[in-house]
C-alpha positions as CSV (number, residue, x, y, z in Angstrom):
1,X,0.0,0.0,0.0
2,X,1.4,3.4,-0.8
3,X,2.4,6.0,1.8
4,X,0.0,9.0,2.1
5,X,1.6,11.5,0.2
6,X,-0.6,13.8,0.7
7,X,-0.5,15.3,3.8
8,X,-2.9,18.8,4.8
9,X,-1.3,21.8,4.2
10,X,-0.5,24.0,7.5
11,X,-0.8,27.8,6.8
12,X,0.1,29.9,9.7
13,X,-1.0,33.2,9.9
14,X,0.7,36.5,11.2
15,X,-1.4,38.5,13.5
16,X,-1.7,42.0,12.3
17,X,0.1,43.1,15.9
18,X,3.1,40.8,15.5
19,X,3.3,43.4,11.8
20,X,3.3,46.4,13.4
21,X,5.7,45.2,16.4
22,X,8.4,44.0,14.6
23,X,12.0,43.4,16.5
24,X,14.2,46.3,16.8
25,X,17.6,46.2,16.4
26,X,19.2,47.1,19.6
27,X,22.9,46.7,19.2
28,X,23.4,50.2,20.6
29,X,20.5,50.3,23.2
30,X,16.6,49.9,23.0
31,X,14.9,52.8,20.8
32,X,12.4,55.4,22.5
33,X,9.2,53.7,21.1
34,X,8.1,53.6,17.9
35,X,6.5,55.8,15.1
36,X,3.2,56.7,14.0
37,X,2.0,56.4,10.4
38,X,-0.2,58.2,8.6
39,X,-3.4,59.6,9.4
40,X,-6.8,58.1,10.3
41,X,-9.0,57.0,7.1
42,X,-12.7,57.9,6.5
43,X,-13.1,55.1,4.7
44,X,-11.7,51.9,6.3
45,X,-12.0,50.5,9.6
46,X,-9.6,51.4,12.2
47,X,-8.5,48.3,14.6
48,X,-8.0,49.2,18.6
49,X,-5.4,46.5,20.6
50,X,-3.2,46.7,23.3
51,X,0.5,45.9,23.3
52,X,1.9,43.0,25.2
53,X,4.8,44.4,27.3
54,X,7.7,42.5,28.6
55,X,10.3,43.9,31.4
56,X,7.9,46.1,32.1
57,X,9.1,49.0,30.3
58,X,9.7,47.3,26.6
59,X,7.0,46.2,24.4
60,X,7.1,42.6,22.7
61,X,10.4,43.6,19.9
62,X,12.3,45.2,21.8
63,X,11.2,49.3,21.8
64,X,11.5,51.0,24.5
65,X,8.5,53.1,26.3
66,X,8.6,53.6,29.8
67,X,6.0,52.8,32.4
68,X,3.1,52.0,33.0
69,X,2.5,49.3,30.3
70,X,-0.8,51.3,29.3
71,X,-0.2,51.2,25.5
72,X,-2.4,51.0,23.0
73,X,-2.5,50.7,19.0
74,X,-4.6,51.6,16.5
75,X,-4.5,50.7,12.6
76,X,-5.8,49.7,9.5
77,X,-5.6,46.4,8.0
78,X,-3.1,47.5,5.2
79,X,-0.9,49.2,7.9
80,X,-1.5,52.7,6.2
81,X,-2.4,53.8,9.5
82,X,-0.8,53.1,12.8
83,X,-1.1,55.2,15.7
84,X,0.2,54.3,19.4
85,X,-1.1,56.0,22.1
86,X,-1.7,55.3,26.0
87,X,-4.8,55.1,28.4
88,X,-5.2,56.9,31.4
């Protein structure tokens, strides 16, 4: 009897957060967060999520932003628009 061949293909997906918090390179030290980019649409939906913060002071790649780990993202789909910002 012949081997199954054919076996189910596996896709795995990148979450839209792990796009927008990529690693930094921090060969000379941690950089001071990270930047905005572009402004909001009238025409697509903006997305709301919070970053994951490790060492309480650096989010998930690697950028640096302080304390409390209050921060918060907002962007589109196509990453036209990012903005970071913090709750209070």
């Amino acid at each position: 009897m012949a081997k199954d061949i054919y076996k189910p293909l596996i896709i795995k997906t990148m979450r839209t957060i792990n796009k927008i918090i990529t690693n930094v390179d921090c060969k000379y030290g941690a950089p001071m967060g990270r930047s905005n980019v572009g402004k909001p649409p009238i025409d697509k939906k903006i997305y709301d999520c919070h970053v994951r913060f490790v060492s309480l002071a650096y989010d998930f790649g690697g950028a640096y932003w302080g304390s409390p780990a209050n921060l918060r993202v907002k962007y589109t789909k196509d990453l036209n628009y990012i903005e970071f910002y913090r709750t209070y």
